[in-house]
N, C-alpha and C positions, 0 to 999 in steps of 0.2 A: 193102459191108459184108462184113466177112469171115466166114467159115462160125463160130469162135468168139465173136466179138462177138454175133454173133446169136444165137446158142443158150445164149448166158449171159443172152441178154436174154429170150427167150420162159421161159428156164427159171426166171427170176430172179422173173420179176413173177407166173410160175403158180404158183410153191411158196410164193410172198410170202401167197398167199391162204389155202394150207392150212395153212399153219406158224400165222400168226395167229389162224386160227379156232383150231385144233388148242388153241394156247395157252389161247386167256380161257375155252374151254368145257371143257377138263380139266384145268384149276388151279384152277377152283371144281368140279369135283364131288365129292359124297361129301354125304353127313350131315353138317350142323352143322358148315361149312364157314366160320369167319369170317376168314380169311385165303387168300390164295393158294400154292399147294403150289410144290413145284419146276419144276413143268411151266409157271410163266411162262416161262422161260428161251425157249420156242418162242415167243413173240411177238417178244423179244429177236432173235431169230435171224432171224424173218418180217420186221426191221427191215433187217438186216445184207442179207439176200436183197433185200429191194426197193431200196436203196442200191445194191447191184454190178449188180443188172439193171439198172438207171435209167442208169447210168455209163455200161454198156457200151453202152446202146444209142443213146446221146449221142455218145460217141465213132464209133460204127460209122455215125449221120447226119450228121456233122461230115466226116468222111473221105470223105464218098460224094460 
């Protein structure tokens, strides 16, 4: 596995977790929150992150 493959892969699936948290727990907060704010956009994102580390690191054990 090459030195990129791989660090899109650890980095992909570790940022996967904080983006996602990040997302559902500060798109409700505030007062009398009955919708979610902008800040879903980070789960969205947590989604994109876990797809290209998932890729790469399929690709990178496919190749080895």
């Amino acid at each position: 596995m090459s030195g990129l493959e791989a660090a899109s892969g650890r980095n992909g699936i570790c940022a996967t977790a904080i983006l996602m948290s990040a997302g559902f727990f500060l798109s409700s907060a505030g007062r009398g929150v009955t919708a979610p704010n902008r800040l879903i956009v980070l789960v969205y994102a947590g989604t994109v992150s876990l797809a290209i580390g998932l890729v790469s690191l399929r690709i990178g054990l496919l190749a080895a």
